[in-house]
C-alpha positions in Angstrom: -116.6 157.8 -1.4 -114.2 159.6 -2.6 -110.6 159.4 -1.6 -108.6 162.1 0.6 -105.8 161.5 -1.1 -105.6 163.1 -4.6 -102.0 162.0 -5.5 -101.1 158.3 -4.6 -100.4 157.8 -8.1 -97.5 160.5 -8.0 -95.4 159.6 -5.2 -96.3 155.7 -4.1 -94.7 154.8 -7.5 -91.7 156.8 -6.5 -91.7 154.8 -2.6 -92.2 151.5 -4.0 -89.7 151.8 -7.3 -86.7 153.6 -4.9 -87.0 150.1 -2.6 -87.4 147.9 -6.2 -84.6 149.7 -7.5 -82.3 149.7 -5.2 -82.5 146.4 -4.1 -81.5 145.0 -8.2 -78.9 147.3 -7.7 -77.5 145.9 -4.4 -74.1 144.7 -4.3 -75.3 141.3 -3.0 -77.3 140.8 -6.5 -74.7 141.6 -8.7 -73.0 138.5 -7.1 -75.9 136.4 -9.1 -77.5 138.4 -12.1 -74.6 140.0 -14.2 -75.4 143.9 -15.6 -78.0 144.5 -12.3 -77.7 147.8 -12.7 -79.1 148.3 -15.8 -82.3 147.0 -14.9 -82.4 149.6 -11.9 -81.9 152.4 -14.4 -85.0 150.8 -17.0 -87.1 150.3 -14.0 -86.4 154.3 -12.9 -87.0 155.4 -16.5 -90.8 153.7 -16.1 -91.5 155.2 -13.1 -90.2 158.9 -14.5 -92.2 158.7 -17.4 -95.1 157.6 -15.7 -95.2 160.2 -12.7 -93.8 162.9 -16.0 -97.0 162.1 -17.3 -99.0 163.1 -14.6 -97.4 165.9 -13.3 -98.0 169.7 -14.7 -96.6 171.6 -17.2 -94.6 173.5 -14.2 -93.4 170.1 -12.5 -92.3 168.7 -15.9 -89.9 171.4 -16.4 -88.2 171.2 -12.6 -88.2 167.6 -13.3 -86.5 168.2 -16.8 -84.0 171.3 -15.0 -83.6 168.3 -12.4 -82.1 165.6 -14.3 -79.7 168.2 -15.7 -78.7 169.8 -12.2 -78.4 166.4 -10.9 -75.9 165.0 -13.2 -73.6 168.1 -12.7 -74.0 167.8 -9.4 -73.2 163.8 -8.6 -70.4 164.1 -11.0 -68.7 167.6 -8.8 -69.5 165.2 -5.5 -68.7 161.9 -6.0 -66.7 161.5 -9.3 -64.6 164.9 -8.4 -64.7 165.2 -4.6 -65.3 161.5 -3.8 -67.5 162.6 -0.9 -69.3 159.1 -1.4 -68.4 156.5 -3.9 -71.3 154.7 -5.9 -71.1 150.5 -6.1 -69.4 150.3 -9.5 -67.1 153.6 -9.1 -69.8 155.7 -11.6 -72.7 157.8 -11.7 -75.7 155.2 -12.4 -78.2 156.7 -15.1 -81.1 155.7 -12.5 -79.6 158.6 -9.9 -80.4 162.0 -11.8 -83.3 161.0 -12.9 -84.0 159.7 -9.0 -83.4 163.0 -7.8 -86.0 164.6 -10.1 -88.7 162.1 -9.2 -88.2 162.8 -5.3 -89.0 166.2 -6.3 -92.1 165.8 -7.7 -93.4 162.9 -4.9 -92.3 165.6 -2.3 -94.1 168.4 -4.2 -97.3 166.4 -4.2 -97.0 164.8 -0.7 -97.2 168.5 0.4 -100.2 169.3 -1.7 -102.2 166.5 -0.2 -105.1 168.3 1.6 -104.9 166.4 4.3 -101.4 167.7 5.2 -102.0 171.2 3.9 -105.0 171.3 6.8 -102.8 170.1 9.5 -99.8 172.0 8.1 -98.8 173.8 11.3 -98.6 170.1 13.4 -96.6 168.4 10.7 -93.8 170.8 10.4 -93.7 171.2 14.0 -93.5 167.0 14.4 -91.1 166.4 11.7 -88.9 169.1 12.8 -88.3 167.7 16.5 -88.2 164.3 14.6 -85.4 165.7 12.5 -83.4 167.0 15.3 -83.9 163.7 17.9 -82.8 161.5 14.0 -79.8 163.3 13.9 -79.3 164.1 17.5 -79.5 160.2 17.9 -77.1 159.3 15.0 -74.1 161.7 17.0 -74.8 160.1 20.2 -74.7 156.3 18.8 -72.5 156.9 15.7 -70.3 159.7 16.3 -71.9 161.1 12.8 -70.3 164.6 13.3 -71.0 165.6 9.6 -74.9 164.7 9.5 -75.5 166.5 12.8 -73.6 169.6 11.4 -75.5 169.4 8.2 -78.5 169.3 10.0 -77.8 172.5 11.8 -77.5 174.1 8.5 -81.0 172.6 7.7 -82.2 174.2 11.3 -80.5 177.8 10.7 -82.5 178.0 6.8 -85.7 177.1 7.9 -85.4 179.6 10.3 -85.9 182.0 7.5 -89.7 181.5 7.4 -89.7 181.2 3.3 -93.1 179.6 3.4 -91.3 176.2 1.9 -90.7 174.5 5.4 -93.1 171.6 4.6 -91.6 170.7 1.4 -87.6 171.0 2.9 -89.1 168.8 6.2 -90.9 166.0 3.5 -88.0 166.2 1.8 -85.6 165.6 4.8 -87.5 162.4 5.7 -87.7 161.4 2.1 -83.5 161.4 1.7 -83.3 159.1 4.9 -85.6 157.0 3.4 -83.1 156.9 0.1 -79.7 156.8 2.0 -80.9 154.1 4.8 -82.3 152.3 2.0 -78.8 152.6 -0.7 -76.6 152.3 1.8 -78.0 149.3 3.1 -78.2 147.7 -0.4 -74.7 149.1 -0.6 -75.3 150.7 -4.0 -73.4 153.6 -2.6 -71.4 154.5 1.0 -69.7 157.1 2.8 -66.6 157.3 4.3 -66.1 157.4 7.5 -64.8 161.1 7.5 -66.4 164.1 6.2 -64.8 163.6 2.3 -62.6 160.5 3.5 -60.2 163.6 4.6 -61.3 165.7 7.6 -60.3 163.2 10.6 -61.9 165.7 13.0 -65.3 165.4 11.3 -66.7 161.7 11.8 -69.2 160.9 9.2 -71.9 157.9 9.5 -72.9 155.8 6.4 -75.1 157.7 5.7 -74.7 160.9 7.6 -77.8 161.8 8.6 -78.3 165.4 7.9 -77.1 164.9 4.2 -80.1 166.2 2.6 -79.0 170.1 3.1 -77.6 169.0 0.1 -80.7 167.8 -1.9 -82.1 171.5 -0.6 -79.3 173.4 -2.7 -80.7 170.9 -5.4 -84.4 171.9 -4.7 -83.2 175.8 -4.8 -81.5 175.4 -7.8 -84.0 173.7 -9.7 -86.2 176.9 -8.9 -83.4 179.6 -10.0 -83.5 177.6 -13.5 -87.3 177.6 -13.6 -87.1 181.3 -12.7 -84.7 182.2 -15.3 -86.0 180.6 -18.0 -89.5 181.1 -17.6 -89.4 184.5 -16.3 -93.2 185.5 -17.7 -94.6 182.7 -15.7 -92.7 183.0 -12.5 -93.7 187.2 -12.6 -97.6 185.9 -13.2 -97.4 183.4 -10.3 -96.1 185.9 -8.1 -98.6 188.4 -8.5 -101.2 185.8 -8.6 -99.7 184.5 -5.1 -99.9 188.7 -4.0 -103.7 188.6 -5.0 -104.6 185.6 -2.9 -102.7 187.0 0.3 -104.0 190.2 -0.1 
């Protein structure tokens, strides 16, 4: 019989090395096995090429755009801003190419037939669920920031893009990252939004925080756009065919 599941060899790498990962990485570790880290970032570089080498041309490239965006983007936020602070005061090699590889389990989560068919009822359930999560974090933690963030989150998916599924995955997919790095204390927040807005309590981690792994998702797809711009026009019109 043949599975339902077409893509378990995509994303339950990307589960199972994000837990693995983390944990050598964890602060309590490092107390025992000297240069932890390093074994994080060889264990993520595995799991990247593996899931690279299954992926299509199209994800290969976001991946690719990914790693680059990422980098930029962790150095502007916590080297720059020091809105969180990673365990050894860097930017671990492991993390841009951890953001790329949550893109493509998300993408392929979503594909799954099984969740395309009951599309409707999982964005409606993990929607609520997102709003109770982060509802319950403000009542319990006072996490101002997460529950604002998560408003933002609310307010773009009310733009009906068609990409609700993937940002909801995704949503669930960062709290599964943040509880898990957080916990391991590879990384933390401060307790205000940027250590430096005292009005704006923040929880470690806040639990909204993955509007910003959205403007990630987005701008991985402006750089796909402009640099493949044959490929993005031929989708499109191939997307206008099948609707019509």
């Amino acid at each position: 019989m043949k599975s339902k599941l077409q893509f378990t060899a995509i994303y339950l790498p990307v589960f199972l090395v994000l837990w693995l990962g983390l944990f050598l990485d964890s602060k309590a570790l490092a107390e025992h096995i000297p240069f932890n880290q390093w074994i994080t970032n060889f264990l993520v570089l595995i799991c990247f090429a593996w899931v690279y080498s299954r992926v299509t041309a199209r994800i290969k490239k976001l991946m690719l755009y990914g790693i680059a965006l990422a980098l930029l983007g962790e150095v502007v936020f916590s080297i720059v801003l020091g809105m969180y602070e990673y365990r050894l005061e860097n930017v671990p090699i492991y993390v841009p190419l951890g953001h790329s590889l949550i893109y493509a389990a998300v993408f392929y989560i979503q594909k799954e037939k099984v969740v395309q068919r009951h599309k409707a009822r999982v964005i409606s359930i993990l929607y609520w669920a997102m709003i109770v999560y982060s509802s319950l974090w403000l009542l319990f933690d006072q996490d101002v920031f997460g529950f604002l963030c998560m408003l933002v989150i609310v307010l773009l998916l009310r733009k009906k893009t068609g990409n609700e599924l993937f940002f909801l995955i995704m949503f669930f997919m960062v709290v599964y990252l943040e509880l898990l790095g957080t916990y391991y204390q590879c990384w933390f927040w401060p307790d205000t939004w940027f250590g430096k807005v005292p009005f704006i309590a923040s929880s470690n981690p806040p639990s909204g925080i993955s509007v910003f792994y959205f403007g990630f998702d987005i701008g991985c797809l402006w750089m796909y756009k402009k640099l493949n711009r044959q490929k993005w026009n031929r989708m499109k019109i191939l997307r206008q065919i099948r609707s019509s």
